[in-house]
C-alpha positions in Angstrom: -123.7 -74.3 60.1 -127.5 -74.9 58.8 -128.2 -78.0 56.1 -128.7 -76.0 53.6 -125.4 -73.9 53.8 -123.4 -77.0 54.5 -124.5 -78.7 51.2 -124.6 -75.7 49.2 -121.0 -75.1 50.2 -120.2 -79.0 49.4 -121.6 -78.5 45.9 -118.9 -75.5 45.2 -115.8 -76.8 46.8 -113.7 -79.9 46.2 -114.2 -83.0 48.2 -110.6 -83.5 49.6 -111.6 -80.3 51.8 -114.5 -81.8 53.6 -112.2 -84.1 55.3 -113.8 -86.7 57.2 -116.8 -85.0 57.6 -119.2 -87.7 55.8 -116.8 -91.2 56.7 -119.3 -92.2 60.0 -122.9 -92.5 58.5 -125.1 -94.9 60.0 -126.0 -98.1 57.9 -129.9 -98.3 57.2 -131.9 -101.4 58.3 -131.5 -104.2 55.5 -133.1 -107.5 54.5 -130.7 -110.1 54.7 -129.2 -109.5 58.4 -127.1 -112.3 58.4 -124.8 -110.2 56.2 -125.3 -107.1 58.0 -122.6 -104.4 58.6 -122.5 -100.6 59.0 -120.7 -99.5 55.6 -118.7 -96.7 55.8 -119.4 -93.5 53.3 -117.9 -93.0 50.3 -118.0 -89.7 48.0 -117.2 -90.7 44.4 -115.8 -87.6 43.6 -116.4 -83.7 44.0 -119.9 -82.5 42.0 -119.8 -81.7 38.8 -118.8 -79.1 36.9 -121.2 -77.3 34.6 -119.9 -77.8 30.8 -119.9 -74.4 29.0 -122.8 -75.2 26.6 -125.2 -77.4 28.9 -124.3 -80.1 27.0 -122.0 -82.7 29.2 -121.3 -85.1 26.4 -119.7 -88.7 26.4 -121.4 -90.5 30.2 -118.0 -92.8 30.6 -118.8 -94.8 33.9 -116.4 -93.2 36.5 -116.7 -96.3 39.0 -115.4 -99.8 37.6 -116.7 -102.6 38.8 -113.6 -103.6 40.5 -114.0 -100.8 42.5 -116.7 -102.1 44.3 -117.0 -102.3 48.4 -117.9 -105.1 50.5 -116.7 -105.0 54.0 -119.1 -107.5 55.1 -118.3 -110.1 52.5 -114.6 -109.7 52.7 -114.4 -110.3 56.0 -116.2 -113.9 55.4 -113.2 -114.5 52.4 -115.7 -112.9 49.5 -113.7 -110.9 46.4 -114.7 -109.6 43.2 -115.4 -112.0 40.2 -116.8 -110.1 37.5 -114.3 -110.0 34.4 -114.4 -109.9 31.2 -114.5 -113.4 30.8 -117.1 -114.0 34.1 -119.3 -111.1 33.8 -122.1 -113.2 35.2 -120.3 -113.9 38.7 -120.0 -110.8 41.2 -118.3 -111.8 44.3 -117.4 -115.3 45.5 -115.4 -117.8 48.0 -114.5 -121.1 47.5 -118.3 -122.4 47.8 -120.8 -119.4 47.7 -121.4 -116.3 45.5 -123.5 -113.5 44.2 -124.3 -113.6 41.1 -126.7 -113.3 38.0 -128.8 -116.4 39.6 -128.9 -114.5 42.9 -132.7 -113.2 43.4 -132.1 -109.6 44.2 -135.3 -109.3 45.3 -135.1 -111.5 48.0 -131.2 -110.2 48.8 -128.0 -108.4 48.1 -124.6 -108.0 49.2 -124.5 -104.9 51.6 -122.4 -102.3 49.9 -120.9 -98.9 50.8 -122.9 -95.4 51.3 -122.5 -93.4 48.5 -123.3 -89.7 48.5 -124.6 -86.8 46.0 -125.3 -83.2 45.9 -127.3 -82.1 43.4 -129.1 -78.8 42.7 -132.2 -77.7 40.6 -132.4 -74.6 39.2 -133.0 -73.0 35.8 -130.3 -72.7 32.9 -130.6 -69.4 31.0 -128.2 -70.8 28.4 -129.0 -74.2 27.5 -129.1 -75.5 24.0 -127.9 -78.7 23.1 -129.1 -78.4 19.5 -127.8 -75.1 18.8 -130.7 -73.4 19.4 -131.8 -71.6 23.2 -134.4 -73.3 24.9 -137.0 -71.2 26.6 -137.5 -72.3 30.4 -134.7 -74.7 30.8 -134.2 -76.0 34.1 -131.3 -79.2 35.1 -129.3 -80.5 37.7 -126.3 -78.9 38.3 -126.7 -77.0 35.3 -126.3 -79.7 32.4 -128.5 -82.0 30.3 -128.5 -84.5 30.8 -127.8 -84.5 34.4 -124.7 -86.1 36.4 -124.1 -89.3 36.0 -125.0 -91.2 39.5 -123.1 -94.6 39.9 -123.4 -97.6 42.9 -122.9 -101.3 43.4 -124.9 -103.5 43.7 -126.0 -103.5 47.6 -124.7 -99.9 48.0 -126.8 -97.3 50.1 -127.5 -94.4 47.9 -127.9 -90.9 49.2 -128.7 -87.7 47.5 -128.8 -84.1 48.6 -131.4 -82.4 46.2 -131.9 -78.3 46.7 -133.9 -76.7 45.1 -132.9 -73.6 43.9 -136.2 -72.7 41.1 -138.6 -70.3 42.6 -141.4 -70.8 40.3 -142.1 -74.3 40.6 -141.5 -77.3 43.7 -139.2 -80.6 42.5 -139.5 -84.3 43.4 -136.9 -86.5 42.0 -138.0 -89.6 40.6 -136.1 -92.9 41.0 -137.5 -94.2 38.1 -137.3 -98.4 38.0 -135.8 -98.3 41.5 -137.9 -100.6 43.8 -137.6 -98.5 46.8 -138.6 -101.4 49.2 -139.4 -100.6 52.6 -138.0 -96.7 51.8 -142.0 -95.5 49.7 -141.3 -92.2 51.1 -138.4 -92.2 48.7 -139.9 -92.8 45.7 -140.1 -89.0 45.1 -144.2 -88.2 43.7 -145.4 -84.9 44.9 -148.6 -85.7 46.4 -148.2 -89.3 46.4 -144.8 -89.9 49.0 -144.0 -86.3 49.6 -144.8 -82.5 49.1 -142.3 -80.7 46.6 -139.1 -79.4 47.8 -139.8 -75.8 48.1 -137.3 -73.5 46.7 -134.3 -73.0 48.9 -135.1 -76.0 50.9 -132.9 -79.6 50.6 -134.6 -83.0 50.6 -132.2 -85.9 51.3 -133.2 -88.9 49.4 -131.5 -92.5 50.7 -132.4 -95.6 49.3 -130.8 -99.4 48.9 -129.9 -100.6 45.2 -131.4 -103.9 45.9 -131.4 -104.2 41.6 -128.8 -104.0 39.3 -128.7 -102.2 36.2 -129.0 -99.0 34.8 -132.2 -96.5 34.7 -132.7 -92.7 35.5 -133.8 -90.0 37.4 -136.3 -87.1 36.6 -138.5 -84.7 38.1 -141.7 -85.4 39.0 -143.0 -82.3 39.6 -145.8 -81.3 37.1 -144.1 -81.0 33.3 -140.6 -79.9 35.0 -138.5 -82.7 33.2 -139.5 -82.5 29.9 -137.6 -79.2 30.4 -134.4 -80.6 31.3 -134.6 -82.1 35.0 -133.5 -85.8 33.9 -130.3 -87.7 34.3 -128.5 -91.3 34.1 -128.3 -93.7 37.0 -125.9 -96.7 36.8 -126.0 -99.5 39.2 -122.9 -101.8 39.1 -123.5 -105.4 39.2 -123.4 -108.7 36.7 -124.2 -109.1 32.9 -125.8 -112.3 31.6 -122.8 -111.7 28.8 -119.9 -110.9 28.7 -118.1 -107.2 27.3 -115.2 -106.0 27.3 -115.6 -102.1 27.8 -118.8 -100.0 29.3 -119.8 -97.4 27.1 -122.3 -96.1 29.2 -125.6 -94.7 29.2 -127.1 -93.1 26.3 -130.0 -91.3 26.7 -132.0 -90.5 24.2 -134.9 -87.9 24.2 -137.5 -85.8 21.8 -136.4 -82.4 22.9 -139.3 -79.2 23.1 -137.4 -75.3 22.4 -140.4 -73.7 24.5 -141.0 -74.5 27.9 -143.1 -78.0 28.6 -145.4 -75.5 30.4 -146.5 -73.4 27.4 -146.5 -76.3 24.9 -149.4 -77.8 27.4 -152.1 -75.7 26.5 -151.8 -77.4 22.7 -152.6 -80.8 24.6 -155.3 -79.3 26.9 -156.7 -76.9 24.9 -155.9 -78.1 21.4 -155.6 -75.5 18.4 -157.3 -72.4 20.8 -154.1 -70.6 21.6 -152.5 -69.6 18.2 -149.3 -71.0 19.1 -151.4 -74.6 18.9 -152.7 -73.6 15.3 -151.3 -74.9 12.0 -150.6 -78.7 13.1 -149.4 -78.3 16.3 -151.9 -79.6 18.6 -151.7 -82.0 20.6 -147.9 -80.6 21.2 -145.2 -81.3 18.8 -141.1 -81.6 19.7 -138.7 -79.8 17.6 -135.9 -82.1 17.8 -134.3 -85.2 19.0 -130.9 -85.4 21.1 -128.6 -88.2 22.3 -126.9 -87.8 25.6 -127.9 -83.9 25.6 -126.7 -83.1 22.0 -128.7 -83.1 19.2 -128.4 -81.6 15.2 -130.9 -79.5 13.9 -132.1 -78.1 10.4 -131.5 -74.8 9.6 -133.4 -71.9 8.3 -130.7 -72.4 4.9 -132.1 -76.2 4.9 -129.0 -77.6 6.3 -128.2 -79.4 9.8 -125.5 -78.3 12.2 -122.9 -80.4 12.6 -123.6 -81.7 16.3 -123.7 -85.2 16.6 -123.3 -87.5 19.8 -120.4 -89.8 19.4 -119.2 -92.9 20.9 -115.8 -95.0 20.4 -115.7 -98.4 19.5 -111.8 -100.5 19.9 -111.6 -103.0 17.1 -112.5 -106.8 18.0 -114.3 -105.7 21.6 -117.4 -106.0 23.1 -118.8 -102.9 24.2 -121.8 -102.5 26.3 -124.4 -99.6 25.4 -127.1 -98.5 28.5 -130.1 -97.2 26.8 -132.5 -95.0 28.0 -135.3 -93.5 26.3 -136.3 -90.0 28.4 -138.5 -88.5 26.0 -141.5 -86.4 26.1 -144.1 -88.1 23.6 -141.9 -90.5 21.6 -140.7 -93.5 21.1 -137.6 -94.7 18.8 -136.4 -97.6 16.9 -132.7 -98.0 17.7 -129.7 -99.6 15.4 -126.7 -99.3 14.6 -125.7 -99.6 11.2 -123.6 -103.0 9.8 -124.1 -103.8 13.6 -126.2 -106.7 15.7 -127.3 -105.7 19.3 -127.1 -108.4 22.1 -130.1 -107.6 24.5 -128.9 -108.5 28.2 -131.4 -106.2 30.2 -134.6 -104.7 30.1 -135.7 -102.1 32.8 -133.1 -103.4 35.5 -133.9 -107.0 35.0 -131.2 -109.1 33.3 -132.8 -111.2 30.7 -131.5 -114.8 28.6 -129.0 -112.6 25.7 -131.3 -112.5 22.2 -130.2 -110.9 19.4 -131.5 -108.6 16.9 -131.1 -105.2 14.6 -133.4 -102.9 16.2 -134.8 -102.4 19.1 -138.1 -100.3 20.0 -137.5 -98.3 23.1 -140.7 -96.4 24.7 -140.6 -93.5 26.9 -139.3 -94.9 30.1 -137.9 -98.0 28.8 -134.4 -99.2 29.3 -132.2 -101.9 27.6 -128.6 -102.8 28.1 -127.1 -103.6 24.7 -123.7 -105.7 23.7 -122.5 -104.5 20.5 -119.1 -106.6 19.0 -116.7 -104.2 17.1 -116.3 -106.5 14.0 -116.8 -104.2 11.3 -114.1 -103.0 9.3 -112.5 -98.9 10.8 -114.9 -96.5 9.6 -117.7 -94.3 10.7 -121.1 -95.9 11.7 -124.5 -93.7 12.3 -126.6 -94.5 15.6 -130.5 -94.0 14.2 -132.8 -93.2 16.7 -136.0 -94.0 14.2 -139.3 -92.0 15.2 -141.8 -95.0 15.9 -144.4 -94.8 13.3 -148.0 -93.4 15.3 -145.8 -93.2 18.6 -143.9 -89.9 18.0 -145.1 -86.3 18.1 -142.6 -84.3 16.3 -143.4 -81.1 13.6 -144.5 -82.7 10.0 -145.2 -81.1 6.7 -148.9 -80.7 6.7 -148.7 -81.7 3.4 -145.8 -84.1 2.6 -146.5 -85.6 6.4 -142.4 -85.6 6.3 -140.4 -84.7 9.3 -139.6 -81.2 9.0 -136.6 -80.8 11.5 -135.2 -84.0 12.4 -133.7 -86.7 10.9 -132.6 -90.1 12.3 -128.8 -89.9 12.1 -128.7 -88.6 15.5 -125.2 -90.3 16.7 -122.2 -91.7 15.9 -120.3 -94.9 16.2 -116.2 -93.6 15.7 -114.1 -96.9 15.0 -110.4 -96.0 16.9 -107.9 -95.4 14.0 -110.4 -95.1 11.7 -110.5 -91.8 9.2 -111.9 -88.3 10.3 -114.3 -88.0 7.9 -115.2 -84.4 7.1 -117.7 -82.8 9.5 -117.5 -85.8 11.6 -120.2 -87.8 9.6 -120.7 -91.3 8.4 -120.8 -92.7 5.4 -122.7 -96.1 6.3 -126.4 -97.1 5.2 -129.2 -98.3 7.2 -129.4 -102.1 7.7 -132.3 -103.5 5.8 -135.8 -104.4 7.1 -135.6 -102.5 10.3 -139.2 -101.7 10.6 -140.2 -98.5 12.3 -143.8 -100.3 13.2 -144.5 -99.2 17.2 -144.7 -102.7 18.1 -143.3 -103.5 21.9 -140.5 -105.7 22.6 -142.5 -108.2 24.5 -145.1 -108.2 21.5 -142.7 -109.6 19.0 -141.5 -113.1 20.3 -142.0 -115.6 23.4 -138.0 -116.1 23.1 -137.2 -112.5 23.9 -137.0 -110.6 27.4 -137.1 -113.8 29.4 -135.9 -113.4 33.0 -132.7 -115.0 34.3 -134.3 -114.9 37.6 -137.6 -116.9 37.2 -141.0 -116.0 37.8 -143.7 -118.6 37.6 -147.2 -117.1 38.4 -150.0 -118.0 40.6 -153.6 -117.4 39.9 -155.2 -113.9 41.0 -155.6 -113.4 44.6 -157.7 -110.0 43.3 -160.9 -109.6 41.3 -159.8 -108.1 38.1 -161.5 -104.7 37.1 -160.8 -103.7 33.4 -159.1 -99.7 33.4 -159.6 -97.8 30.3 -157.2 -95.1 28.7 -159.7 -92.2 27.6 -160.3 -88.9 27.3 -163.4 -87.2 28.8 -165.8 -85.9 26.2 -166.7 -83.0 27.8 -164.4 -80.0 29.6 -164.1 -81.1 33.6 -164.8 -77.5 35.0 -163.5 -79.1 38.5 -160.1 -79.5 38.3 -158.9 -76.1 36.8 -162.1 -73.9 37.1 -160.0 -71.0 35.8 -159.3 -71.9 32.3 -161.0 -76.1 32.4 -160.2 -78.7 29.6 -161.5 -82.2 29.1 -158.8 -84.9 30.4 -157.2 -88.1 30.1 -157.6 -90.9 32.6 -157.9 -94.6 33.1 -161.2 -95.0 34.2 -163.1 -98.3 35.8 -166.8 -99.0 36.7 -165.7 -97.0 40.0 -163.3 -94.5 39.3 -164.0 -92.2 36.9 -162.5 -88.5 37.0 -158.7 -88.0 36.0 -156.2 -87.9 38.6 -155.5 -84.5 40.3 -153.1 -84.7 43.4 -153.3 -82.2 46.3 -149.7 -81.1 46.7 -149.8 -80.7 50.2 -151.6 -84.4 51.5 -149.2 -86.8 50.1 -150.9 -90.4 50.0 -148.3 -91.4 52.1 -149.2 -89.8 55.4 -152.9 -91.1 55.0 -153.1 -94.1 53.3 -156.6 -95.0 54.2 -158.0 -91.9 53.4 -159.4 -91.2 49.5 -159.8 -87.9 48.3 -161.8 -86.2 45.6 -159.9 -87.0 42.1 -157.3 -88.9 43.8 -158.1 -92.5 41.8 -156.6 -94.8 44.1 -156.9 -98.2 44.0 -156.1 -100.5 47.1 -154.5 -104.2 47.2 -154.9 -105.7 50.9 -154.0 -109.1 49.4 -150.2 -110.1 51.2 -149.6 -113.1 49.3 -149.3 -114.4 45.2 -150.1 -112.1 42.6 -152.3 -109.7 42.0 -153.7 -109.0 38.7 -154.2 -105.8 36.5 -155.9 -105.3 32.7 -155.8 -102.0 31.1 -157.5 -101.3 28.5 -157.5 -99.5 25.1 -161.4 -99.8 24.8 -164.6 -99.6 27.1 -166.2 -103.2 27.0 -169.4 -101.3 27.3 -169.8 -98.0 25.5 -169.4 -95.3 27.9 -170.8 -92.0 26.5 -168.5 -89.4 28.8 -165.2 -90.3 27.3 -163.9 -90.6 23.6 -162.0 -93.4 22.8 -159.1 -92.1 20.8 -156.3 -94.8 19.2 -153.5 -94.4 20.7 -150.6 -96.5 22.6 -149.7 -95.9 25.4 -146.1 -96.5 27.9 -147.6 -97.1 31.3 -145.0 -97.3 34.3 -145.9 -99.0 37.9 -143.7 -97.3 40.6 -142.7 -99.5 43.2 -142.4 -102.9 41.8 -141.6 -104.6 38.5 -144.7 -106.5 37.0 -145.4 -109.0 34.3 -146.6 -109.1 31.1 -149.1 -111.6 31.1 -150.9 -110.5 27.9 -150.2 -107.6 25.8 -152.3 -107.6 22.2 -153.7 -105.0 19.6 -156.9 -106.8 20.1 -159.9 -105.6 22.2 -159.9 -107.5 25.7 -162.6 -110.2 25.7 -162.8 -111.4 29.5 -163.1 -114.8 29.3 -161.0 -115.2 25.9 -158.2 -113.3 26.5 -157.0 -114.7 30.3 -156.6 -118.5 28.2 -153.8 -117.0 26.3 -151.5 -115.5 29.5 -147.9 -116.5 29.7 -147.8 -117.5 33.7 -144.1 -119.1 33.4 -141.8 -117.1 33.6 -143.2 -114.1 31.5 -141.3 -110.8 30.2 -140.8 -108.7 33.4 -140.2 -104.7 33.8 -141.5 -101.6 35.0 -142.6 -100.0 31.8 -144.6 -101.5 28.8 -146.8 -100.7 26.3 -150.7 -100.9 26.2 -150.9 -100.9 22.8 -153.6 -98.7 20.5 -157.3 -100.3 20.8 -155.6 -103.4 22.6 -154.8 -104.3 26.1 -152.1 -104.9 28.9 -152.6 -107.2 31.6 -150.1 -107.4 34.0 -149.3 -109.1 37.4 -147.2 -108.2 40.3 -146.5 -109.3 43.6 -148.1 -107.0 47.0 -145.4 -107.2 48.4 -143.6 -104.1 48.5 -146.3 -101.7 50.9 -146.7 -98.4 50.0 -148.0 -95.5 48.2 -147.5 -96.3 44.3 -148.1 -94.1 41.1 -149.2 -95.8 38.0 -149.0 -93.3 34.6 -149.0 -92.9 31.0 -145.3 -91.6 30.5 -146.2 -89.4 27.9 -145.6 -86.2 29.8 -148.5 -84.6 28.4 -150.9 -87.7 29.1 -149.9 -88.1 32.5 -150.0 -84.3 33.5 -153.6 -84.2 32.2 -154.4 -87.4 33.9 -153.8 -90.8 33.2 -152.6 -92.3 35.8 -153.8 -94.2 39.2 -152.1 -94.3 42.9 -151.9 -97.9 43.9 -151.6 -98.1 47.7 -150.7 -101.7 48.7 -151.6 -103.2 51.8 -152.3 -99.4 54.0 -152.5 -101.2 57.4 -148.8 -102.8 56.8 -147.2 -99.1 55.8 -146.4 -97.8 59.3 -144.2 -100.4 60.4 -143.3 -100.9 56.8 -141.2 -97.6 55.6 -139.0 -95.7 56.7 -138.7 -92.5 59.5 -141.2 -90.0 57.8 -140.2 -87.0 59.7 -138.6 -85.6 57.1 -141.6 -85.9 54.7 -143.5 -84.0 57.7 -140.8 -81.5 57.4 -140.6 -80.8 54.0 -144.7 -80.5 53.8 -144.7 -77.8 56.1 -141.7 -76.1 54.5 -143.7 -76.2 51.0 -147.5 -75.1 53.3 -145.0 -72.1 54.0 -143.9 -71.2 50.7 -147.1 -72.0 49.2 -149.2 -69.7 51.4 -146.5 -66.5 50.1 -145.9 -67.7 46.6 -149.8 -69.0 45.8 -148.3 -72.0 43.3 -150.8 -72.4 40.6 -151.3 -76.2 39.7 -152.5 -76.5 36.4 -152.2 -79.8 35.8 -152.4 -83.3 37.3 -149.1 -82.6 39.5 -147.2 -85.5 37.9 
């Protein structure tokens, strides 16, 4: 029996009929040998089934934490320890445990394998606003997608086929370290070639972090039309909870195709779909875990609202996720205070506060206590103010389709109210200003694990988001447009990746348009500033005010500076926080301001830096940060497969002649 049919049949048929067929997989090489073993496979359960409307609903975690596998450790006299009172400890014995003081990236507790099918293909019917969305495309025919769970430790491994002729797919990891395992991280053109359709790409990879994140395509615009989905990692809480709620994910949502809605970012108000207010592109709605309400033509909203149960007096925990488009939201809940434990899979001191501002790729675990009295309580998802792209009254400026009630908060026992709504009012002085987290106070989003950094080991070169003044006639000779990109004194063009020469299989080498910067430094820190504005003016690019979310595959960083004021190079490095700084994979360079970062080179490898506005990135801001080239052989994994699966999409390319319009990412 091929690969293909195998999983293809494993997809469609319950897993108690596979037998033993997956219980002897080989463990992968790990860090921390002393604990060492070869886990044995697990498969959660069977795949899931498509829900009759695309729209899965509630995410409730499937795998408990008690559930949790450590042969290894329980052979040495380990067991679990996280409760409800103890959500800190993991496992223990009598003198040694894992816990939330362990440094995860230095080890982990060695885990079980657990395994995934998942297939990408396009969904004719989905519309989780009510209304049809025009190229949709998911995994396994939902959006979200399935909800992926591990421990802590455990040796994840996913079957992706894709089943869409007309484009490739790379799944994205997105937060997950991936270290010694780049050819993982799943960028076309920078750690693989797409997976060509009818072809299966096996994706394996240790969760050495803890947390909760997702996954998406990374294949040109694919997942702003659908291919996205939650990813929980089991492991401890710097507070304690009572019940998991799970992930909510919340997005901007676009009717059309990402594809078509492009041409109003490239080629502004030229195509008469762009007129009228619609370039750059606008979103028509917002949904919450893959449901979303919507204003009729009769001025009303369906009745369609994500919901959520709260028990009276408990602690529930809330995994955020913002996988939008262009947007970014101001969460709350109302009559209710949020306890911050973790920001993009790092567990930080508990703060607390009303509101939180989540950008596009950002994640932030939440405690919320059930004090209130049994009623109804609406979940806003607040359009940041200048960091949202959705339809507006040309002349009122007022949103003309969406509202922020987006979700619910049900009380058990309370009253059904009538069509399921709420009856509570927003908290007062939640501001809706697009201001990051890290911006707002030194006494939020500090580490439990501690970071205290070292000077530069680098010289520091200044990157600047812009867009070029003039069309590129390069990049897309057939129908050019002028581009974003982060530009230096030495790089210059946007990115544009060559689908079939992956980064990874020639590190050293640096093509045309590729912008790829190179660390050899092995030791410390290295330092990063980008830039909202060009220290010296710079007549090809126009310097347009606007923040942007920028996400560093491959590594978490720190924030050493983050400001709405212009860089000044020998002011600005006097003012860096160096102990123990806020530390993630996503943050904000903020409008006319800058970001400087650090993170360690120690993780070799092929790395994508982007805007994560879809529409930004595609045209082409973003850089490929290769990290120490020489070390990447012996570094990484096997890269057979990724040998493989470039001459499977050379094959399919060389029929089908894929058109790349865009930046690939």
């Amino acid at each position: 029996m091929g690969l293909v049919e195998f999983i293809t049949r494993a997809v469609s048929i319950p897993i108690s009929a596979l037998g033993g067929v997956f219980s002897h997989h080989p463990s992968l090489e790990v860090l921390n040998t002393s604990l060492e073993v070869t886990p044995p496979t697990e498969t959660p359960w069977p795949p899931w089934p498509s829900h009759p409307r695309g729209c899965p609903g509630p995410y409730n975690p499937k795998l408990r934490p008690e559930d949790c596998q450590y042969p290894g450790l329980q052979r040495k006299g380990f067991h679990g320890c996280h409760t409800r009172k103890n959500r800190g400890c993991w496992q223990s014995t009598h003198n040694k445990k894992w816990d939330i003081n362990t440094n995860y990236e230095d080890k982990y507790p060695v885990g079980i394998t657990r395994e995934y099918w998942i297939i990408v293909n396009e969904t004719l019917d989905l519309s989780p606003d009510g209304q049809k969305k025009i190229g949709g495309v998911t995994f396994n025919g939902t959006y979200p997608g399935p909800l992926i769970e591990a421990c802590w430790g455990d040796l994840i491994k996913v079957h992706v086929r894709n089943n869409y002729k007309p484009n490739g797919t790379t799944i994205h990891w997105h937060g997950i370290r991936q270290l010694h395992s780049n050819e993982m991280d799943g960028v076309n053109g920078v750690t693989q070639c797409p997976i060509a359709q009818d072809q299966v790409f096996t994706y394996e990879f240790r969760a050495q972090q803890y947390g909760h994140t997702w996954y998406h395509s990374h294949y040109s615009l694919q997942y702003p039309d659908g291919v996205a989905g939650p990813l929980i990692i089991h492991g401890p809480t710097s507070a304690n909870w009572d019940i998991d709620n799970g992930p909510i994910l919340i997005s901007d949502w676009i009717h059309d195709t990402a594809f078509h809605e492009y041409e109003c970012e490239a080629y502004l108000d030229t195509f008469p779909h762009c007129k009228n207010g619609n370039a750059p592109p606008k979103s028509d709605n917002i949904v919450v875990n893959g449901i979303g309400t919507f204003k009729q033509s009769n001025g009303s909203f369906t009745n369609n609202y994500f919901r959520t149960t709260f028990i009276p007096g408990k602690k529930h925990l809330l995994r955020l996720i913002n996988g939008s488009t262009a947007s970014s939201f101001v969460f709350s809940i109302d009559n209710h205070i949020l306890t911050v434990v973790e920001s993009d899979l790092v567990p930080i001191k508990p703060y607390q506060t009303d509101s939180l501002l989540i950008a596009i790729g950002q994640r932030y675990a939440v405690i919320v206590h059930a004090n209130q009295k049994l009623a109804n309580y609406w979940i806003r998802t607040t359009p940041a103010a200048g960091c949202n792209a959705f339809r507006t009254d040309n002349i009122t400026g007022n949103f003309t389709q969406i509202k922020e009630t987006t979700a619910l908060v049900i009380y058990k026992g309370s009253p059904l109210l009538p069509f399921g709504g709420a009856y509570s009012l927003k908290q007062p002085n939640i501001s809706n200003e697009c201001i990051d987290e890290s911006m707002k106070s030194p006494q939020v989003l500090v580490p439990v694990v501690e970071f205290n950094i070292t000077p530069a080991e680098n010289r520091i070169t200044p990157f600047t988001a812009a867009l070029e003044a003039k069309v590129n006639p390069f990049l897309y000779p057939k129908l050019p447009y002028a581009h974003w990109t982060l530009a230096s004194e030495n790089l210059t063009s946007p990115l544009w990746l060559d689908f079939k020469r992956p980064t990874i299989l020639r590190p050293k080498e640096t093509p045309k348009n590729s912008q790829i910067v190179r660390f050899d430094q092995s030791k410390g820190f290295v330092y990063m500033v980008l830039d909202g504005t060009f220290l010296k003016p710079n007549s090809d690019f126009i310097q347009i005010p606007a923040a942007h979310p920028i996400h560093l595959h491959g590594t978490d960083f720190v924030i050493l500076g983050q400001s709405t004021t212009k860089w000044d190079p020998e002011l600005s490095p006097r003012t860096y926080n160096t102990n123990n700084p806020p530390r993630r994979d996503v943050a904000f360079l903020p409008a006319g301001g800058y970001l400087a970062i650090a993170f360690k080179p120690d993780n070799p490898g092929a790395w994508l830096m982007h805007c994560h506005i879809a529409w930004h990135a595609s045209s082409g801001l973003a850089l490929q940060i290769v990290i120490r080239p020489d070390d990447m052989p012996g570094f990484n994994g096997d890269l057979s497969r990724i040998v493989k699966g470039c001459k499977e999409w050379k094959a399919f390319d060389r029929v089908e002649m894929v058109e790349q319009t865009d930046s690939g990412i």
